[in-house]
N, C-alpha and C positions, 0 to 999 in steps of 0.2 A: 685942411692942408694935408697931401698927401707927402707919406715918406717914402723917399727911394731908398731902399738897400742896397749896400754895395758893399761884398767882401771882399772884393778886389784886391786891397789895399791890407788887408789885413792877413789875407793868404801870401800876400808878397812879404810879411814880417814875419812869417812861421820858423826862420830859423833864430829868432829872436824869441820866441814865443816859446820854443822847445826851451832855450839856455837858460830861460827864466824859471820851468817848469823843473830841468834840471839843479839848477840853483837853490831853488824851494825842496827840492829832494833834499838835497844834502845838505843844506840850514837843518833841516828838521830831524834826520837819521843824526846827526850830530848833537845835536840837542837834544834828541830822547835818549842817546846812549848814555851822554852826559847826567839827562836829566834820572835816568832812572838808577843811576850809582849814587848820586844825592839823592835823591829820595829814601831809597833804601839804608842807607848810610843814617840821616836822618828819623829816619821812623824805627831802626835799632835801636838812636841814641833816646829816642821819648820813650821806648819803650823801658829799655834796661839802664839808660842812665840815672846820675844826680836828680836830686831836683831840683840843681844850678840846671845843670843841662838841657834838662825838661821844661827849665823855663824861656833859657835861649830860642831854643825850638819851637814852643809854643807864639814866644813873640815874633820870631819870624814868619810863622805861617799865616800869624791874625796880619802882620803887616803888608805881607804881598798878595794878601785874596781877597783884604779891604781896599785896595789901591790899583787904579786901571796900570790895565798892560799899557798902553800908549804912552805914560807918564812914568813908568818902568824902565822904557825904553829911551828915553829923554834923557831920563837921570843918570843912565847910562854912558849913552852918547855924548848927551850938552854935559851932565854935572863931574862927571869923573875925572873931563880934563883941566876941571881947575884947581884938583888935589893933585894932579902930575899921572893921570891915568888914562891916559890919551886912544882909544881902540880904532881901527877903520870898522868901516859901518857894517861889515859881515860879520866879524868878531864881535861887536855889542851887541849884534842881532842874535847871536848864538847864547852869546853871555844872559840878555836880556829873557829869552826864552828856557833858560835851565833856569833863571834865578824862578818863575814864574811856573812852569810844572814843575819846578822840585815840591813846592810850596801846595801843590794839589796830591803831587803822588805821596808825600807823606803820610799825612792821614790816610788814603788809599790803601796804603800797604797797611799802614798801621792796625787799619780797625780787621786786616785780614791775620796780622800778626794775635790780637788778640780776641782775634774768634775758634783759635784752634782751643780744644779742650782739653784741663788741665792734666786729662786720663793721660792725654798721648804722651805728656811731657815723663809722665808718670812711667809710665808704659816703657819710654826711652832710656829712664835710668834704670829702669828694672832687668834690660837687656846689658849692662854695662858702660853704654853710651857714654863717651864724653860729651860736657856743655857743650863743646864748638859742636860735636856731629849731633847733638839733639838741636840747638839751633837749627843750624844746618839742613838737615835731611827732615825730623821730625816738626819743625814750626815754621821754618822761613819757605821750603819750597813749598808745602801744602796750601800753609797762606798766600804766597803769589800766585799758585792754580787759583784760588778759589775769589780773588780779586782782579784777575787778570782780562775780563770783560771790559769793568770797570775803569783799569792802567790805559787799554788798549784803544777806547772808544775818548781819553783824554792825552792819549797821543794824536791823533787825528783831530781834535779840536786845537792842537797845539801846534800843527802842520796849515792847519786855517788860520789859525791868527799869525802867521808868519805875515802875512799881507798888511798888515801895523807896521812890522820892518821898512815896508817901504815911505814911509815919512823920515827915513834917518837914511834914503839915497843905497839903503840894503839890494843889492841885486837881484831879487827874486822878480816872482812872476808878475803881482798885480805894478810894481818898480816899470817893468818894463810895459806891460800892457799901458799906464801912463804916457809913458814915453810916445808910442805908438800912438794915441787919444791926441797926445799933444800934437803931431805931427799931420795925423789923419783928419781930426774932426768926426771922427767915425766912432762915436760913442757907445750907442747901440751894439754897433756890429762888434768893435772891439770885449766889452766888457762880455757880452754873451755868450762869446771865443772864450773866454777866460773864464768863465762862472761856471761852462764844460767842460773846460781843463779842471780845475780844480776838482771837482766832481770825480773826474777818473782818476785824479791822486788818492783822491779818500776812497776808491775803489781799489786803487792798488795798494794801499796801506794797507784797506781790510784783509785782502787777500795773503799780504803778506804775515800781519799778524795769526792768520786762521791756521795757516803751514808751521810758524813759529809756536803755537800751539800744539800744534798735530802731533810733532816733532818733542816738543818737552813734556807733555802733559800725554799723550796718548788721548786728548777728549775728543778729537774729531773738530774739526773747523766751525761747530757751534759754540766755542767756548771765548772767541774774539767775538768784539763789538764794534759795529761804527761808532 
């Protein structure tokens, strides 16, 4: 049985197909900005916290990177509104995504915050430095140069799984590519539109992290990762 291709139908959705693409932009720019203030906020507190705090912490991370996104996202959407925490489905989709890289970039930053060497910490008080500016200038920016491969190539898998969003009716792209599947029957043609798109998201993410590097760090645009 031979197949006929026909994108016909699927170039007549492209202004549906950009909204979605657009959509998935900004799910995901909001959710790493998000996610990366928790994170960092979080791998402070495991590092120089309590060892109340350090256990908080620990239990959160074992609990959302043992536990799928899908069912993350669930508990979000379906479980919250029967404690009286009601969201529309963009909002949990953002929610559901910080709660889930916060939970990666933790340790991330973490294991960067504690690979600087004790010299420099050393080093910083010997120049007069206050805690906050040896923090600050001597441990936290160094450690995020020297993890930021790592932050940047688990933002971009964080911009891919936004596409789970779309079982909770989240506006993004593979939401709408559905939509369009249901309508067309053009499965094929539809999904292969979409698995291209996505493709030059994680192209323009890279590119944008490579600048955003270039720009903080001075290392030149090989210091971001897919």
């Amino acid at each position: 049985m031979l197949y006929s291709f026909e994108f016909g139908d699927v170039i007549e959705a492209w202004p549906a197909l950009v909204s979605g693409a657009a959509n998935t932009l900004w799910l995901s720019a909001v959710s790493v900005l998000l996610g990366v203030v928790v994170a960092a906020s979080g791998a402070t507190a495991k590092t120089l916290g309590s060892r109340a705090v350090r256990f908080l912490v620990d239990c959160y991370i074992e609990l959302i990177r043992n536990t799928p996104f899908l069912v993350q996202v669930f508990l979000i959407f379906f479980g919250l509104p029967a404690i009286g925490l009601k969201m529309s489905p963009n909002v949990a989709a953002v929610t559901a995504m910080v709660v889930n890289f916060a939970a990666y970039g933790i340790e991330i930053i973490r294991a960067g915050i504690e690979s600087i060497p004790k010299g420099q910490i050393d080093a910083g008080k010997a120049l007069g430095l206050g805690p906050f500016k040896i923090f600050r200038l001597v441990v936290f920016k160094p450690a995020l140069q020297a993890v930021y491969p790592a932050l940047t190539s688990q933002m971009i898998l964080l911009m891919l799984n936004s596409s789970i969003c779309s079982a909770i009716a989240a506006t993004e792209l593979t939401a709408v590519a559905g939509d369009i599947q249901s309508r067309t029957f053009r499965s094929f043609e539809v999904y292969s539109v979409v698995t291209a798109m996505y493709f030059g998201l994680s192209i323009f993410f890279w590119c944008v992290f490579a600048a955003v590097n270039s720009m903080l760090f001075k290392a030149g645009p090989r210091g971001a990762a897919r």
